[in-house]
C-alpha positions, 0 to 999 in steps of 0.5 A, spaced: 158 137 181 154 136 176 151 130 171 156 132 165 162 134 170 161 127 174 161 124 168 168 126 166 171 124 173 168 117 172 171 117 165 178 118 167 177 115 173 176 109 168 182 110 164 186 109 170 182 103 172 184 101 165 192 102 165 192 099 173 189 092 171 194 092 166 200 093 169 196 088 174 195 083 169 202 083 166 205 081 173 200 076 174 201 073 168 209 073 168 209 074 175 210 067 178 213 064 171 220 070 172 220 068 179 219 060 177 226 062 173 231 064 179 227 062 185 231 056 190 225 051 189 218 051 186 215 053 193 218 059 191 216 062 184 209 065 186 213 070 192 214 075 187 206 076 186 205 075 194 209 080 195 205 085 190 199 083 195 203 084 201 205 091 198 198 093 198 196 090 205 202 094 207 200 101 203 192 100 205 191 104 211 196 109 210 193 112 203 188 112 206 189 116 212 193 121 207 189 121 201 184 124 206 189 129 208 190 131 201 186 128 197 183 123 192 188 126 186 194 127 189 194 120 192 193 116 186 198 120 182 203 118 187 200 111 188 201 110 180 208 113 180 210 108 185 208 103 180 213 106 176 218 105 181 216 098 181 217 096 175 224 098 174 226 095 180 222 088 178 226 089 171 232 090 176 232 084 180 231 079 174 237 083 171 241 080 177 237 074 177 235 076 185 228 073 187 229 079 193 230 085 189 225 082 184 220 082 190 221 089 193 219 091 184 212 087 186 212 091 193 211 098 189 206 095 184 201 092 190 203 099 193 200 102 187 195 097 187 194 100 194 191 107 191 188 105 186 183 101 189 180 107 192 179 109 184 172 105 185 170 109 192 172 115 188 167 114 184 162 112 188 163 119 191 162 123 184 156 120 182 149 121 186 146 115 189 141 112 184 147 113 178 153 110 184 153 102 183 153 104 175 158 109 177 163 103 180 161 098 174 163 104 169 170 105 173 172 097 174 169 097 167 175 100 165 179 093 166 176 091 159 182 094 156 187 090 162 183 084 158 187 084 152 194 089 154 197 086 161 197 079 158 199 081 151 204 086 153 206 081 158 208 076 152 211 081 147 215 083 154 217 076 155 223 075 149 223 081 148 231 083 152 234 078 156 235 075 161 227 073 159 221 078 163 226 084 163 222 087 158 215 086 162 217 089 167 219 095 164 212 095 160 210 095 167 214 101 169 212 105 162 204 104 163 205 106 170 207 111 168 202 113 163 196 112 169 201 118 173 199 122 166 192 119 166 189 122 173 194 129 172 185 133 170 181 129 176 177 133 179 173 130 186 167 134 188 169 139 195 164 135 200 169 128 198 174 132 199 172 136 206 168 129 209 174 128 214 173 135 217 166 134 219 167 130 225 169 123 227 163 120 226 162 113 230 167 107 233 171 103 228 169 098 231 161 099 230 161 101 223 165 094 222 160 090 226 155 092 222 152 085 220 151 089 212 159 091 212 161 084 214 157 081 209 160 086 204 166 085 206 166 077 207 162 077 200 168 080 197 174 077 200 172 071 197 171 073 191 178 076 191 181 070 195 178 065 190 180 068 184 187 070 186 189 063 188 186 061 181 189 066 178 196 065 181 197 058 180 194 058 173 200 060 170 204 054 174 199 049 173 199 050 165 206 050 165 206 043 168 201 041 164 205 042 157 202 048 156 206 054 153 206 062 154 201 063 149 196 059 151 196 061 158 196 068 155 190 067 153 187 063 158 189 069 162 186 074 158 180 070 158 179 071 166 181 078 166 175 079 160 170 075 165 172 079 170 171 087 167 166 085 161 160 083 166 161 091 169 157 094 164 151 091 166 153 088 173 152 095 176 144 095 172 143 088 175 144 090 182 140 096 181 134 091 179 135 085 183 140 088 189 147 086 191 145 080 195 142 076 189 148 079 185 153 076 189 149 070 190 149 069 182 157 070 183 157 064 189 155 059 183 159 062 177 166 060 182 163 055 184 162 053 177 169 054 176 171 048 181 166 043 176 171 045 171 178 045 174 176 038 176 174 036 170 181 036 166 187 040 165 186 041 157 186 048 154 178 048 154 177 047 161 183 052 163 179 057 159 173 056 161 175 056 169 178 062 169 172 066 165 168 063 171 173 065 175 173 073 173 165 073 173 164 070 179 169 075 182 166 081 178 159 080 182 162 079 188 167 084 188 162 090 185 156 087 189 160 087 196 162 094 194 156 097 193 153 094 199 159 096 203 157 104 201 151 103 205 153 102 212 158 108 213 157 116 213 162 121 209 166 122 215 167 115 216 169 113 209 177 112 210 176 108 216 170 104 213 174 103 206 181 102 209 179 096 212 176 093 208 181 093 203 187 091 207 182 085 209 182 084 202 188 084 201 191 080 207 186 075 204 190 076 197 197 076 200 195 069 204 192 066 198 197 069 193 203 065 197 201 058 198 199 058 191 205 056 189 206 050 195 198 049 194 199 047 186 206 044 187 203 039 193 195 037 191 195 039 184 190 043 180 184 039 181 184 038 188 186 045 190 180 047 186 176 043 190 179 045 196 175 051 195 168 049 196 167 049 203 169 057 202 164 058 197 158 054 201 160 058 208 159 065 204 152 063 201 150 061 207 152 067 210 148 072 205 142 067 205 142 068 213 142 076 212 137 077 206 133 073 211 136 078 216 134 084 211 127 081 210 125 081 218 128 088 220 125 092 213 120 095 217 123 098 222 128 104 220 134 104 216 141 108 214 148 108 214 147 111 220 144 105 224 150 101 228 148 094 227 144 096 222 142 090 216 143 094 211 
């Protein structure tokens, strides 16, 4: 594919990286307060945003192994239409004040959500490899956009019919649909489509055991564990702490604007610095984010937090990305990337679900700072493999190596 060609694709790939992370963010941001309005006890209010990850852990592996079959387009086209299904049932089961119904809505977006989380590889697979982690930075990039519409739109949704939430959740069903129209002029390059047909490639089990893939992996799903619990129980917390909707809108775009606005130059700091350093430098930003939850729970130090919170993830999930397409051949994509993110989102699911329990039992501060031992066994970890790196440099390298150091 050509330079300009590709260049296309990541745009579209970026506009529907744009259009997800809003409807992300919307159900993030009222998510938990919806489910807070019709659930049986407080434990409970955050079931509907567990249930969006557990959609996504569910729908992982299958899209997948079916997009493998029939390719990127036609996967995230259906992956954007369920979100539309989504959205309407979401506003169905608030409607009949059904904390159930309003799940299964949340369901089809973390089903969505499933698909689009592939949007990123299918950059790395347009662009050539000296352009591929500015390609992913490009694409998740796009969540700039989610930033100031998911929190906005969620808002405006908020009063806008009644019962309170209907609205957001027929926003969500709309922009879904917009993603659906967004992906209709994708076009994937025919040696990432035709990947599947060049063999088996090796085990599962020795491209995951890779030290470079665990580390990827373990690397992202802190960053995506810690900032789904953060982001989770923000809106729970404010609330207890006498801070109204607009607030915590703002505080959540703030954190979807430190999540996507480093990607503009996150991709160019790997390229001079590599995904280790990187993600080292995302390590501290939630680890600075902890020091601020702990310090109050004014606006200030909510908003500051949650900024800290977005950027950490951002060096972590695009540095544990690109270190992850260094340890597996064409062939082996879906396997390699499925499992990484059902991992993921198994983590988010988990972390998602106990929010609720974790703020209503310990309170803002201490779960805050239950996170450190989490952050400090990752830094470890990727201190333990540069060191790794450093001693196996001199001898071969390459995705084809099983155990390879990356």
């Amino acid at each position: 594919m050509s330079a300009p060609a590709a260049q296309r694709q990541v745009i579209t790939l970026a506009l529907a990286q744009a259009l997800f992370q809003t409807v992300s963010a919307l159900v993030m941001t009222v998510g938990g307060l919806a489910g807070s309005r019709i659930a049986a006890s407080p434990e409970w209010a955050t079931f509907p945003i567990a249930t969006m990850f557990l959609g996504t852990a569910v729908a992982t592996f299958p899209a997948s192994q079916w997009m493998t079959r029939v390719g990127r387009r036609k996967g995230f086209i259906l992956g954007a239409l369920l979100g539309t299904a989504g959205g309407l049932v979401g506003a169905l089961g608030i409607a009949l004040g059904t904390l159930w119904v309003l799940a299964a809505g949340t369901f089809l977006v973390g089903s969505y959500q499933a698909f689009a989380q592939f949007y990123r590889f299918a950059a790395s697979e347009v662009a050539d490899a000296a352009c591929r982690p500015r390609a992913i930075s490009l694409v998740l990039g796009g969540g700039i956009v989610a930033a100031f519409l998911g929190p906005l739109l969620g808002r405006l949704g908020g009063p806008l019919l009644e019962p309170a939430f209907v609205g957001s959740f027929l926003i969500v069903a709309s922009v879904s649909l917009l993603g659906a129209g967004a992906l209709l002029p994708l076009q994937m390059p025919a040696a990432a489509q035709d990947s599947a047909d060049r063999g088996q490639g090796r085990r599962w089990v020795d491209i995951v055991r890779q030290p470079a893939y665990l580390v990827a992996l373990f690397g992202a799903a802190t960053g995506y564990g810690v900032m789904i619990l953060g982001m989770t129980a923000t809106p729970l917390a404010m609330s207890h702490h006498h801070h109204d909707l607009p607030a915590t809108s703002t505080v959540i775009q703030l954190h979807v604007l430190g999540m996507f606005l480093p990607s503009f130059f996150t991709g160019a700091l790997i390229a001079r610095h590599g995904e280790l350093r990187v993600m080292l430098a995302g390590v501290a930003m939630l680890a600075g984010h902890v020091v601020l939850a702990a310090s109050g729970t004014g606006f200030t130090a909510f908003a500051g937090a949650l900024t800290l919170l977005g950027i950490g993830w951002n060096f972590l999930y695009i540095g544990g990305t690109t270190l992850l397409t260094r340890t597996y051949r064409p062939e082996e994509k879906g396997r390699a990337q499925a499992t990484n993110d059902m991992t993921l989102f198994v983590v988010g699911l988990l972390c998602s679900f106990s929010a609720g329990w974790a703020q209503q039992a310990l309170g803002w501060r201490l779960l805050n700072m239950l996170l450190l031992p989490w952050l400090g066994a990752t830094a470890l970890a990727l201190i333990a493999f540069a060191v790794l790196r450093r001693r196996k440099a001199s001898g071969p390298a390459g995705i084809a190596q099983p155990d390879s150091a990356g």
